[in-house]
N, C-alpha and C positions, 0 to 999 in steps of 0.2 A: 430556591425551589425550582425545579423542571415544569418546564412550563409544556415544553413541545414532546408529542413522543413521535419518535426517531425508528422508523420501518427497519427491517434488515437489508432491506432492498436500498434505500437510500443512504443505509454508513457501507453496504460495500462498493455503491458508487461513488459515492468522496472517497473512501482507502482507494479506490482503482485508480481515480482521477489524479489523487494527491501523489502517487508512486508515480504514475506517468509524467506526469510534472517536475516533479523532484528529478526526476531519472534524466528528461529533458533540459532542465536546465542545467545539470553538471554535464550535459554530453556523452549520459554512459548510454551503450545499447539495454536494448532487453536481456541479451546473450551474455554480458559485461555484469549485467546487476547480478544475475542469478547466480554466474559466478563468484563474483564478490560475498555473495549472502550467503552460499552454498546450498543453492534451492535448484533443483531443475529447470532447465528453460524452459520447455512445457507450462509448467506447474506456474511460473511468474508470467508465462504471458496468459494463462486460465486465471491468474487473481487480477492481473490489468484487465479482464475482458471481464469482470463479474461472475463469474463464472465456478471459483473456489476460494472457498469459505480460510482464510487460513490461520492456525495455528495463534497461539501468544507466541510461541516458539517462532517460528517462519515470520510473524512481525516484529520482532526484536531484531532477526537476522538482517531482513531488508532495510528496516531503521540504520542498523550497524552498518549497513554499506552504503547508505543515503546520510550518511551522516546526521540524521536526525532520530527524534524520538519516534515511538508508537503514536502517545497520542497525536504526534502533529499528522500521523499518516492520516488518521481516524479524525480527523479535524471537520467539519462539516461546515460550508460558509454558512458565515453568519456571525458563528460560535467564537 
């Protein structure tokens, strides 16, 4: 059972967090991701900043180039 509920304010601050992270420790830039995932650079540094809401689409892309899943992006510690 779900014990906690989970604001929108605080899954797109772990997705923001968890991209940045991710993107950090492989060494890719922001300009590098957005390339790889086929997302504007704009648009990836407004979802690192909390800022846009994105996509299932746009989080499969960034997964694909972070070589990780969605859900790990949307992971929230703890969880």
């Amino acid at each position: 059972m779900f014990a906690m509920k989970i604001t929108l304010k605080d899954q797109k601050l772990a997705l923001s967090q968890n991209i940045k992270a991710q993107r950090k420790m492989q060494g890719v830039s922001q300009e590098k991701l957005a390339l790889l995932a086929n997302i504007d650079r704009s648009y990836m540094s407004e979802v690192e900043r909390c800022l846009a809401n994105p996509s299932i689409e746009a989080l499969v892309r960034i997964g694909n180039a972070l070589k990780t899943t969605p859900s790990e992006l949307l992971k929230i510690e703890g969880d």
